[in-house]
N, CA, C and O atoms as CSV, one atom per row, in Angstrom:
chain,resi,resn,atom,element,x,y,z
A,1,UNK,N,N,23.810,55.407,62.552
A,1,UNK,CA,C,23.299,54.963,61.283
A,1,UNK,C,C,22.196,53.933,61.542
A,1,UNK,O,O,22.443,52.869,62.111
A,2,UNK,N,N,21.069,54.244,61.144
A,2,UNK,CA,C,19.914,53.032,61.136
A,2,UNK,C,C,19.621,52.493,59.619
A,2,UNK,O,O,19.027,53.085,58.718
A,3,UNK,N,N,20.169,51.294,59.607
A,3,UNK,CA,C,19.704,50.921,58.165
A,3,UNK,C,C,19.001,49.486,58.388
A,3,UNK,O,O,19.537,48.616,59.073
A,4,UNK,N,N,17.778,49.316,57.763
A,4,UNK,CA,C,16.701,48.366,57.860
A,4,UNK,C,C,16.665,47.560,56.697
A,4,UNK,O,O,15.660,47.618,55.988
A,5,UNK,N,N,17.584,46.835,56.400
A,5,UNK,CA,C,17.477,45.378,55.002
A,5,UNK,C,C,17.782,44.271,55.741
A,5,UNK,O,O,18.646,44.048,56.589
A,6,UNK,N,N,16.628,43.417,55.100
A,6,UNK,CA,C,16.617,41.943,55.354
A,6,UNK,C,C,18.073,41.732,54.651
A,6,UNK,O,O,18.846,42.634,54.327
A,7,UNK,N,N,18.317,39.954,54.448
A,7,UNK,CA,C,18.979,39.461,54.037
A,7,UNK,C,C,18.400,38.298,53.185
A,7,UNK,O,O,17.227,37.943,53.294
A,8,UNK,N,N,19.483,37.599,52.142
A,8,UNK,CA,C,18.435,36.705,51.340
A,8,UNK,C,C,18.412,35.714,52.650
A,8,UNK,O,O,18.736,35.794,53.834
A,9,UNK,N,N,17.733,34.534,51.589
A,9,UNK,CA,C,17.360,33.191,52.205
A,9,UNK,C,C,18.858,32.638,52.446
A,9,UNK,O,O,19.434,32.507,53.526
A,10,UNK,N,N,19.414,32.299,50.923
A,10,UNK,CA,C,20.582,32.138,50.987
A,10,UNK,C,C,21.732,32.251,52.235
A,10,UNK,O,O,22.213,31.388,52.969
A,11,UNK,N,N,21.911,33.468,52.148
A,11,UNK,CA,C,22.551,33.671,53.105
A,11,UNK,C,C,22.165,33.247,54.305
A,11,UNK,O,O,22.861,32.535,55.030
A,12,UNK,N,N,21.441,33.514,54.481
A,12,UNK,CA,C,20.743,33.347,55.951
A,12,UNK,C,C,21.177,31.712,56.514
A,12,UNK,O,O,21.813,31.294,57.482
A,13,UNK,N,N,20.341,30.954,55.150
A,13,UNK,CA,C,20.755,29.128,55.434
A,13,UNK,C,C,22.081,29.202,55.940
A,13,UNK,O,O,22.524,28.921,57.053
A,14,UNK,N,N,22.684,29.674,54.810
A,14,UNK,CA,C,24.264,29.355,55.128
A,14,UNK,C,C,25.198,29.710,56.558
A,14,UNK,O,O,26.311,29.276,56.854
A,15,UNK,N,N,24.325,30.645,57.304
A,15,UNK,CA,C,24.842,30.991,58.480
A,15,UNK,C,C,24.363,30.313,59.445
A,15,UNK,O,O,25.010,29.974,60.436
A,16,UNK,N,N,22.873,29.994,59.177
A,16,UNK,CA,C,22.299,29.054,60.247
A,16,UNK,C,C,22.960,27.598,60.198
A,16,UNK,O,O,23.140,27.030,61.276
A,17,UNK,N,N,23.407,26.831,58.772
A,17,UNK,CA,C,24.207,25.969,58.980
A,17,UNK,C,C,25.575,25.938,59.471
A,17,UNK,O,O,26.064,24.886,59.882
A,18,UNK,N,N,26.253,27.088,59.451
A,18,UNK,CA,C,27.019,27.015,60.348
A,18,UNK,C,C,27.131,27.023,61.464
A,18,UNK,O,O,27.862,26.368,62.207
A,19,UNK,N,N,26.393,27.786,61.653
A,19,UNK,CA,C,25.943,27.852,63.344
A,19,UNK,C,C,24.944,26.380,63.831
A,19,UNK,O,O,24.357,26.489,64.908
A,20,UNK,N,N,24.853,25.689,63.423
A,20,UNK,CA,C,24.180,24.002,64.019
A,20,UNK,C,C,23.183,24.018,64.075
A,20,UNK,O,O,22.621,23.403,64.981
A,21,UNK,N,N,22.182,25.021,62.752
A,21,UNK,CA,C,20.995,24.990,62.510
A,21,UNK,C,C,20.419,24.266,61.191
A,21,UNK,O,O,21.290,23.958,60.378
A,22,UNK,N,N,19.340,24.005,60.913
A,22,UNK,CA,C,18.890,23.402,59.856
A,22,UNK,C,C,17.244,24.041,59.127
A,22,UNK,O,O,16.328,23.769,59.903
A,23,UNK,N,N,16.866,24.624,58.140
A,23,UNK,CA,C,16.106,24.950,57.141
A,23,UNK,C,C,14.635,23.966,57.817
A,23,UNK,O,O,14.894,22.768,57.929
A,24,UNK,N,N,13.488,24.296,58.158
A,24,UNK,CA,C,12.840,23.434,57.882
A,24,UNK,C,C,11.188,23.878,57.237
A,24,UNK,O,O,10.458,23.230,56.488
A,25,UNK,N,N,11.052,24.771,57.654
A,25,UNK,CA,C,10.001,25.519,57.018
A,25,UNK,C,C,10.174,27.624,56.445
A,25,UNK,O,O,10.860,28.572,56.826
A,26,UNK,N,N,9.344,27.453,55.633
A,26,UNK,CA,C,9.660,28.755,55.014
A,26,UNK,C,C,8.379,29.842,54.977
A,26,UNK,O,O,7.553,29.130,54.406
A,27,UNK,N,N,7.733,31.035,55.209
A,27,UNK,CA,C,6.446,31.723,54.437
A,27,UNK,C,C,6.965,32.275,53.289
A,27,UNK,O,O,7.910,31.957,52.567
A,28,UNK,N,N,5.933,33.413,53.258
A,28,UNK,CA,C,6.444,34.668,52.468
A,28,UNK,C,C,8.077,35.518,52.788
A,28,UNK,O,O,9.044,35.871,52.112
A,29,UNK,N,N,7.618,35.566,54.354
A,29,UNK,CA,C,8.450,36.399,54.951
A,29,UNK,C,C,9.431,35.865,55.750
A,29,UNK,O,O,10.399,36.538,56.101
A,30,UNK,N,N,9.243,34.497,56.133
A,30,UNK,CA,C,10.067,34.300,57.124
A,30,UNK,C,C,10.730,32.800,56.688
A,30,UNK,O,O,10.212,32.082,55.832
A,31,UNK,N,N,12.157,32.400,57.541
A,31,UNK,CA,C,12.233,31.767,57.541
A,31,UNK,C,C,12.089,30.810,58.915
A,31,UNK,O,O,11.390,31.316,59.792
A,32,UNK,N,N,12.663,29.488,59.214
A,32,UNK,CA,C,12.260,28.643,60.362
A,32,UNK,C,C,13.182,27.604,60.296
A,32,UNK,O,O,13.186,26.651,59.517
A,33,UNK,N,N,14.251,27.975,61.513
A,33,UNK,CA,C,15.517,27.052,61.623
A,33,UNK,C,C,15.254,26.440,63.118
A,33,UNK,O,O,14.665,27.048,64.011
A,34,UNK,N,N,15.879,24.935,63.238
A,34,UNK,CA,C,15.665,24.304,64.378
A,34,UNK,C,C,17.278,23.743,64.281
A,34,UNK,O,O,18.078,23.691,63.347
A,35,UNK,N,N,17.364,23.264,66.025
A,35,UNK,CA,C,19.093,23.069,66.050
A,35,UNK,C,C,19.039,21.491,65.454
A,35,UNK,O,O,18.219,20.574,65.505
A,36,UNK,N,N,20.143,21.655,64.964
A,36,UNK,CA,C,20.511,20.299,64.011
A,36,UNK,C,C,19.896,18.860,64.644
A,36,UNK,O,O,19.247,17.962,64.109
A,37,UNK,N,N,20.310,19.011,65.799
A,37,UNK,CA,C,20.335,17.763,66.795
A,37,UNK,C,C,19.039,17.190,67.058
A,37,UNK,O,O,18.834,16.280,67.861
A,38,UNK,N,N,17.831,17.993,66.062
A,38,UNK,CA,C,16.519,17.906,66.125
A,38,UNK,C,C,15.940,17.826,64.729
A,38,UNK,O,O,14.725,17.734,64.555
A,39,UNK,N,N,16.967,17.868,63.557
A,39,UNK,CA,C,16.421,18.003,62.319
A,39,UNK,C,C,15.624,16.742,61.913
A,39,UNK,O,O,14.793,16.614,61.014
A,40,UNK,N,N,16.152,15.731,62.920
A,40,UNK,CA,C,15.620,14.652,61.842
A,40,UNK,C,C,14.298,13.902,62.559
A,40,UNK,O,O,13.794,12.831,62.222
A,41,UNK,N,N,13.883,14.820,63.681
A,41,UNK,CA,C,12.717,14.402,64.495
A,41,UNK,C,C,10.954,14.876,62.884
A,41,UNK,O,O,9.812,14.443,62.733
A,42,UNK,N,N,11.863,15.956,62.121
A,42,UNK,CA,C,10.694,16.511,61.697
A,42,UNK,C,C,10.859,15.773,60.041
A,42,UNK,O,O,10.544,16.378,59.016
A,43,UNK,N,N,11.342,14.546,60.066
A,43,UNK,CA,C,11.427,13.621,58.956
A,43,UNK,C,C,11.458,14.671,57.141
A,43,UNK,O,O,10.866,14.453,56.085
A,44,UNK,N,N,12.182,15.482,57.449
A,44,UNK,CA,C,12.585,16.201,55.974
A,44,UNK,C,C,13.611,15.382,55.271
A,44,UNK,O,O,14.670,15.254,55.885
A,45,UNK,N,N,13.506,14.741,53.989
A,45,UNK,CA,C,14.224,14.550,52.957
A,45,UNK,C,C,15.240,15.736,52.395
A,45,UNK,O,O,16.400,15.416,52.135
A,46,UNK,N,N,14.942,16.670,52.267
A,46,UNK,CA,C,15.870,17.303,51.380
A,46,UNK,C,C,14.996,18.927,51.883
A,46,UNK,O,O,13.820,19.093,51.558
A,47,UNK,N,N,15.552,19.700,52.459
A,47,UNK,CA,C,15.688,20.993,53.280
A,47,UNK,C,C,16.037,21.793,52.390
A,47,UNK,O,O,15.587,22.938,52.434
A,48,UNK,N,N,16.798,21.462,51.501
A,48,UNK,CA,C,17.066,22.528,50.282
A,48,UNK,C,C,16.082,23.895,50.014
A,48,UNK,O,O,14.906,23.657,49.736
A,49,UNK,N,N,16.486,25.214,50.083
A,49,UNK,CA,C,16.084,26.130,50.044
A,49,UNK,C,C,14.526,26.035,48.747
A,49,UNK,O,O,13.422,26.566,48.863
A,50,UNK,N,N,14.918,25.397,47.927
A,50,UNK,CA,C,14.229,24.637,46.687
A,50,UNK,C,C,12.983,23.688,46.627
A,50,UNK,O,O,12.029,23.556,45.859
A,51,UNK,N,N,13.344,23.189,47.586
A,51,UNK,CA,C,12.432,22.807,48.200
A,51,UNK,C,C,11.130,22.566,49.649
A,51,UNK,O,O,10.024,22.082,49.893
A,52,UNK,N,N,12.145,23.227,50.191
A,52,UNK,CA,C,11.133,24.347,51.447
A,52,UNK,C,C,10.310,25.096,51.199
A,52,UNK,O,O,9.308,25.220,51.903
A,53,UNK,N,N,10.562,25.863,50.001
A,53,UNK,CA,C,9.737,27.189,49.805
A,53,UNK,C,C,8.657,26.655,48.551
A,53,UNK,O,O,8.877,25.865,47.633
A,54,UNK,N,N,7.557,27.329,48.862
A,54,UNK,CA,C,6.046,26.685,48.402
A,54,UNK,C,C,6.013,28.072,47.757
A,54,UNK,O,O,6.178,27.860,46.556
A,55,UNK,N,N,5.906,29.137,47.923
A,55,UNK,CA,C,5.251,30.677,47.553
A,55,UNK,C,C,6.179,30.869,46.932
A,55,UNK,O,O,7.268,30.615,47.446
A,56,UNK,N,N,6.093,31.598,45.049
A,56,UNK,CA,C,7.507,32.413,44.785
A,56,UNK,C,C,6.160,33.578,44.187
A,56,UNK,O,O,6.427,34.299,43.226
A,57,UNK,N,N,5.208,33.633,44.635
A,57,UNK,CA,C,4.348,34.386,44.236
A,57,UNK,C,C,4.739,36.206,44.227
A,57,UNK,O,O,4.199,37.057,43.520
A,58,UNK,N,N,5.668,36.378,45.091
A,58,UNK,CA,C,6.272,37.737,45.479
A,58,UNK,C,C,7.439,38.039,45.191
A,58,UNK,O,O,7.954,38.955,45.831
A,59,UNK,N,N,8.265,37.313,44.066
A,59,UNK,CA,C,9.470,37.367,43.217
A,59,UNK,C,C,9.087,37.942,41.964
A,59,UNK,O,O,8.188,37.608,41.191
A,60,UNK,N,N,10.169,39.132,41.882
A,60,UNK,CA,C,10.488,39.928,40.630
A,60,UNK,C,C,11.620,39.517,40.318
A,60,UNK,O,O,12.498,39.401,41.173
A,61,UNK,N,N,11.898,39.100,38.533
A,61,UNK,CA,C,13.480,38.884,38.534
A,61,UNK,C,C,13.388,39.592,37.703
A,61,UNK,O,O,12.388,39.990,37.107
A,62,UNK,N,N,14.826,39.905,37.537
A,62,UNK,CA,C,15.369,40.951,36.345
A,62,UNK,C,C,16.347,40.556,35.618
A,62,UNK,O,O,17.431,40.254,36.117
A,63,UNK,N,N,16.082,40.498,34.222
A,63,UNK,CA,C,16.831,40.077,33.112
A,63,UNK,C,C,17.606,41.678,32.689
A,63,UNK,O,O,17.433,42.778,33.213
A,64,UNK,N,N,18.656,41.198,31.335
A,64,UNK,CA,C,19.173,42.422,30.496
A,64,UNK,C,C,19.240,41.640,29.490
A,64,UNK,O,O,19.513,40.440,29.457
A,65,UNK,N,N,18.909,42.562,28.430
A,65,UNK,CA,C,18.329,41.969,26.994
A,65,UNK,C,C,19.797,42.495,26.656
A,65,UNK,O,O,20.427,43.379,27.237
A,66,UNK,N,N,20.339,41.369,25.074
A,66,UNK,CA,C,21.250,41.867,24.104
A,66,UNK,C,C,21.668,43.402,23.543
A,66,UNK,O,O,22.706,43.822,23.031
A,67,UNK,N,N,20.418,44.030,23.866
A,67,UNK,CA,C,20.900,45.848,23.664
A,67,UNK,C,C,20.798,46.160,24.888
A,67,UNK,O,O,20.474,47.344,24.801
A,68,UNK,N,N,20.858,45.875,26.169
A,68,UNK,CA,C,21.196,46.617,27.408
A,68,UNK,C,C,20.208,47.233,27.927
A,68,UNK,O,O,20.481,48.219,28.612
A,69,UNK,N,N,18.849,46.862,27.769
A,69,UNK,CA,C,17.631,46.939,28.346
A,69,UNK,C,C,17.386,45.933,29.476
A,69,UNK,O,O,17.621,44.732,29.340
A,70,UNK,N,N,16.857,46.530,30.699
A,70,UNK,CA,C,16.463,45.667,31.547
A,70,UNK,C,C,15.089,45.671,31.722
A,70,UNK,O,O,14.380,46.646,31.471
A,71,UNK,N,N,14.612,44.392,32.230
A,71,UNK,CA,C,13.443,44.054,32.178
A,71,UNK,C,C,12.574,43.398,33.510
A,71,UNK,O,O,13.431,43.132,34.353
A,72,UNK,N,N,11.718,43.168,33.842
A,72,UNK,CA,C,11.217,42.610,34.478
A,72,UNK,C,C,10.153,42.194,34.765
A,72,UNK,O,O,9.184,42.929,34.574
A,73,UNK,N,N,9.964,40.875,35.322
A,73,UNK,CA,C,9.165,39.531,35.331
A,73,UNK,C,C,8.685,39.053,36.432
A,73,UNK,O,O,9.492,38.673,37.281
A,74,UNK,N,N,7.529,38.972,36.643
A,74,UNK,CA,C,7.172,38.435,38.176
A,74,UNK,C,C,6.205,39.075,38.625
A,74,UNK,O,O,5.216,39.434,37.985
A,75,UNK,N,N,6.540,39.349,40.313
A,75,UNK,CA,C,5.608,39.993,40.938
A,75,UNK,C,C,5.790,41.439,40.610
A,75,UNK,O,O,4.793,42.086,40.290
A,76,UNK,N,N,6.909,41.985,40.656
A,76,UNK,CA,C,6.992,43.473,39.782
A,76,UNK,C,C,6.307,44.840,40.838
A,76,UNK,O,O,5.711,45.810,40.369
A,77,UNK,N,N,6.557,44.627,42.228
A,77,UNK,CA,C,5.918,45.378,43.113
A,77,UNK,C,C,6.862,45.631,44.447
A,77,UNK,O,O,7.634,44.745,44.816
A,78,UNK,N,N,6.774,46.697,45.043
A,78,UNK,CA,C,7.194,47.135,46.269
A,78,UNK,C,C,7.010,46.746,47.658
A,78,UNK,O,O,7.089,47.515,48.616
A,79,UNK,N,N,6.776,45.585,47.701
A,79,UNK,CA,C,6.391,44.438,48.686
A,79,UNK,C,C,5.803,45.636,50.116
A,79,UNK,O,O,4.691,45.768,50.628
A,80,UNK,N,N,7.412,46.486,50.442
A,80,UNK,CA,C,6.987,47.350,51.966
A,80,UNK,C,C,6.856,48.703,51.715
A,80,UNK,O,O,7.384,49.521,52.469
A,81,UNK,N,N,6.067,49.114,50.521
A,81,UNK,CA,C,5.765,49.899,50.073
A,81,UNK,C,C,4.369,50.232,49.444
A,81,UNK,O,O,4.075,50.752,48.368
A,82,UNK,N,N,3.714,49.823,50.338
A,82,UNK,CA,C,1.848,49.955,49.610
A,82,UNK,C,C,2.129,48.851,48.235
A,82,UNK,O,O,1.220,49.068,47.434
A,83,UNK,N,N,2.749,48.129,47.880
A,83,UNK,CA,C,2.873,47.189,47.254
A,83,UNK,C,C,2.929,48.089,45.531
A,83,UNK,O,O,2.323,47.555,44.602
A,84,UNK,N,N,3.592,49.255,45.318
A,84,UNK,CA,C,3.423,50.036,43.995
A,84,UNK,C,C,4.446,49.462,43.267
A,84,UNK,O,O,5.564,49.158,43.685
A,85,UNK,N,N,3.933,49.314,41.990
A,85,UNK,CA,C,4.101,48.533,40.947
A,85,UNK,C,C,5.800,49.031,40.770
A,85,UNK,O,O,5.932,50.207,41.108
A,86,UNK,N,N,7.086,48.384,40.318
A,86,UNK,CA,C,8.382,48.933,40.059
A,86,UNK,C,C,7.748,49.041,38.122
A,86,UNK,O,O,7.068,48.426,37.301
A,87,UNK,N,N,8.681,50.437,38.305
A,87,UNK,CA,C,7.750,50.596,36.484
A,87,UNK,C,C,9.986,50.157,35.381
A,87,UNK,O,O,11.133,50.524,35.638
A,88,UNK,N,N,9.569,49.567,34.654
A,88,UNK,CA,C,10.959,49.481,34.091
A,88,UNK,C,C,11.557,50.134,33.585
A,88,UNK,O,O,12.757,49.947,33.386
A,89,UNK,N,N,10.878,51.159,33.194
A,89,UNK,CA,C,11.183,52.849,32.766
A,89,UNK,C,C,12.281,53.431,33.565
A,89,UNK,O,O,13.113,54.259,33.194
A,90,UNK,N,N,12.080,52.556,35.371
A,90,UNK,CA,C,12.694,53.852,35.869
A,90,UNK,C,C,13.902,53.125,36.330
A,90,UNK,O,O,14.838,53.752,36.825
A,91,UNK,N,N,13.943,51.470,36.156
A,91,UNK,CA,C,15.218,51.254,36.331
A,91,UNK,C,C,16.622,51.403,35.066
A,91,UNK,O,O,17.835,51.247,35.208
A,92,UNK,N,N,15.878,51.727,33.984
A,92,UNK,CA,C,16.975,51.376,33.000
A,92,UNK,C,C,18.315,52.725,33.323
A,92,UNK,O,O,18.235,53.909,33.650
A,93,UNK,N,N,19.477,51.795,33.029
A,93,UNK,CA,C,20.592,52.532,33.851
A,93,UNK,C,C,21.419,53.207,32.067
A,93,UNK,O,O,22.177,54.168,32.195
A,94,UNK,N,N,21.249,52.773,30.925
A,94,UNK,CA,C,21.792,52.766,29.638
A,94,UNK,C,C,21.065,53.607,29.077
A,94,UNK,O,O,20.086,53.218,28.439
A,95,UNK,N,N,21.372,54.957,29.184
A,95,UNK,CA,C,20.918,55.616,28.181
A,95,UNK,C,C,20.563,55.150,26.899
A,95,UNK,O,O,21.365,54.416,26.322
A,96,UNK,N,N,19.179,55.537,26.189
A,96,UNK,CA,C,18.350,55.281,25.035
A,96,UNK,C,C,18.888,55.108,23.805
A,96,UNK,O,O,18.378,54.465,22.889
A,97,UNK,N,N,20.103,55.786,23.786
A,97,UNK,CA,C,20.897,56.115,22.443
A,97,UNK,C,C,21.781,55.079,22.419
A,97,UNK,O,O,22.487,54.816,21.445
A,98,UNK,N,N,21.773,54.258,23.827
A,98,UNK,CA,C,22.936,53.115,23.442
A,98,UNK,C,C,22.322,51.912,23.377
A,98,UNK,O,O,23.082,50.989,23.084
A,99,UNK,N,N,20.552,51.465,23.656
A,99,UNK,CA,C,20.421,50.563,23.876
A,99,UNK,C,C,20.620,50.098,22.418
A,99,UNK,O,O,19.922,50.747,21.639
A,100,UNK,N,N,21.170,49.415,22.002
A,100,UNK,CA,C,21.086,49.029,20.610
A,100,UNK,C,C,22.048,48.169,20.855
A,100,UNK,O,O,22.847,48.405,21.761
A,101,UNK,N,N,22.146,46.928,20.029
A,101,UNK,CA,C,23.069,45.552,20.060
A,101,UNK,C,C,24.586,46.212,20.005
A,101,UNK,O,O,24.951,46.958,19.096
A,102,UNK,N,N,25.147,45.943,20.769
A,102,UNK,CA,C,26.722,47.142,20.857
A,102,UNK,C,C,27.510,46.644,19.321
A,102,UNK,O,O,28.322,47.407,18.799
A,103,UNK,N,N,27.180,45.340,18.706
A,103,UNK,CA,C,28.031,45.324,17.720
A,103,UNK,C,C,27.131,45.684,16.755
A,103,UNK,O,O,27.440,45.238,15.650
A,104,UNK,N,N,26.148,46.319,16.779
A,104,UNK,CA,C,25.904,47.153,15.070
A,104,UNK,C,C,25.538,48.616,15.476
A,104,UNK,O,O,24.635,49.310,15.007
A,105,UNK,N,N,26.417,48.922,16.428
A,105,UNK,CA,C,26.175,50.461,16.609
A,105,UNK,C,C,26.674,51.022,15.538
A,105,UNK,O,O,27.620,50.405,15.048
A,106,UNK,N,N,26.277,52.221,14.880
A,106,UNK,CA,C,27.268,52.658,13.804
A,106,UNK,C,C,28.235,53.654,14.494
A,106,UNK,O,O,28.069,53.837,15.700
A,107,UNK,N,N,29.187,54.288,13.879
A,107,UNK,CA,C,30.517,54.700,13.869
A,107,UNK,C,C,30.581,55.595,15.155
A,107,UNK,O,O,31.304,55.542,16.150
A,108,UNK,N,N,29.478,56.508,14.748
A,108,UNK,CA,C,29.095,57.932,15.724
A,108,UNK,C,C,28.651,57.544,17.051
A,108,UNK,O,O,29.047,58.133,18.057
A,109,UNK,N,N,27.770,56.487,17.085
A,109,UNK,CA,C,27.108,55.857,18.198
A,109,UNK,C,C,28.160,55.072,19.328
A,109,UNK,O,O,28.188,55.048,20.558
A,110,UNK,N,N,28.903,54.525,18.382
A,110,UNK,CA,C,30.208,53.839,18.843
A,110,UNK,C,C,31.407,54.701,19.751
A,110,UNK,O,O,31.885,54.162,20.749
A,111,UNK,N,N,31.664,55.498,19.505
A,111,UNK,CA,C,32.659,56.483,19.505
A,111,UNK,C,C,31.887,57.328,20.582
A,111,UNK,O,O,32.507,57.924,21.463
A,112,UNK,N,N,30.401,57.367,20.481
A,112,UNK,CA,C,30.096,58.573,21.775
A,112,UNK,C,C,29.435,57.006,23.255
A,112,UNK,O,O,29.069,57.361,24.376
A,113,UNK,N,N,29.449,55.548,22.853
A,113,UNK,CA,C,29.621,54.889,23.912
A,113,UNK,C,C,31.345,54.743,24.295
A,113,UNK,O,O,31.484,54.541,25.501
A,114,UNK,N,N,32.055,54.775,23.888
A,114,UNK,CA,C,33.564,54.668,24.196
A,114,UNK,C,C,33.736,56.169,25.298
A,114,UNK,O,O,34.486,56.088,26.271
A,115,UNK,N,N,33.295,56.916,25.131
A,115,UNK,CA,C,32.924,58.011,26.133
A,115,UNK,C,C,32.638,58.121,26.928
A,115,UNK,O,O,33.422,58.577,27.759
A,116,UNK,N,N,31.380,57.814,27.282
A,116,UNK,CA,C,30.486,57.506,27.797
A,116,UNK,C,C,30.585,56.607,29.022
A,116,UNK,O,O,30.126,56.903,30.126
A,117,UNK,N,N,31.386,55.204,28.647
A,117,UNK,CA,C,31.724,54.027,29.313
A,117,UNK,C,C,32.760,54.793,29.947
A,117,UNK,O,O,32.622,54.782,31.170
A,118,UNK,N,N,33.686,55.413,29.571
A,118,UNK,CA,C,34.885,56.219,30.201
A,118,UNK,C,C,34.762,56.772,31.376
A,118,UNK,O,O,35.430,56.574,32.390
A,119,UNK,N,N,33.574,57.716,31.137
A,119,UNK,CA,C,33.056,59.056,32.056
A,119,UNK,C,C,32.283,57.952,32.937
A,119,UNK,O,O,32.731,58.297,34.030
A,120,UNK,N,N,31.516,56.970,33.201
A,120,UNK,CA,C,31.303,55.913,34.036
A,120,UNK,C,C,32.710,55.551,34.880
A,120,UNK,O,O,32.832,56.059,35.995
A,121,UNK,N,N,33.571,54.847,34.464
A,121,UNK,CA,C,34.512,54.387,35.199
A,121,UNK,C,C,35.136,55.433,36.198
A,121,UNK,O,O,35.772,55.208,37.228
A,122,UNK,N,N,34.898,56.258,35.805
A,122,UNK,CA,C,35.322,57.575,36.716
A,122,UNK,C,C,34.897,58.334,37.937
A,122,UNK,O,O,35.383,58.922,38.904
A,123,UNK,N,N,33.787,58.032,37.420
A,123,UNK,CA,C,32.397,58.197,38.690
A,123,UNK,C,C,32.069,57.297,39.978
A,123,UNK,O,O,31.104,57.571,40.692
């Protein structure tokens, strides 16, 4: 099996601090850990992931609206992929007929998401 995914930042800190590393610089792409026993040669206040990182220029986030539409905000692109735009069309996972506020679905609408949600759990 060859499978090729990074990992977040997050994570990453959290392993390097366990392991007796410390956060001190960040790019786009990378991060930059030095062993603890040296953190404080490079006079950082606060290493916080939050504050390391300068660029969020290449962050897409994704919301879900009150009718079960998802959305998205940001950079909105395929970073290792010729950089092609993610279109939101193609993530929505809620069929069209349900996006609607679940408490004013009417009767019919209601009754074929109770279904629906069913035939999900099953899958």
């Amino acid at each position: 099996m060859n499978v090729n995914h990074g990992c977040s930042i997050l994570s990453l800190n959290k392993l390097a601090q366990r392991k007796g590393y410390e956060l001190i610089a960040m790019t786009q792409n990378n991060a930059f850990f030095i062993d603890r026993k040296y953190f404080n040669d490079f006079n950082i206040v606060d290493n916080s992931i939050e504050q390391i990182r300068d660029d969020y220029s290449s962050i897409t986030y994704i919301f879900q609206g009150y009718d079960g539409k998802i959305f998205l905000r940001g950079y909105g692109k395929f970073i290792w992929h010729g950089y092609l735009k993610i279109r939101e069309k193609s993530i929505q996972d809620l069929p069209k007929i349900f996006r609607v506020d679940r408490y004013k679905m009417n009767s019919i609408i209601n009754r074929l998401f109770y279904w629906y949600k069913n035939l999900r759990k099953k899958v």
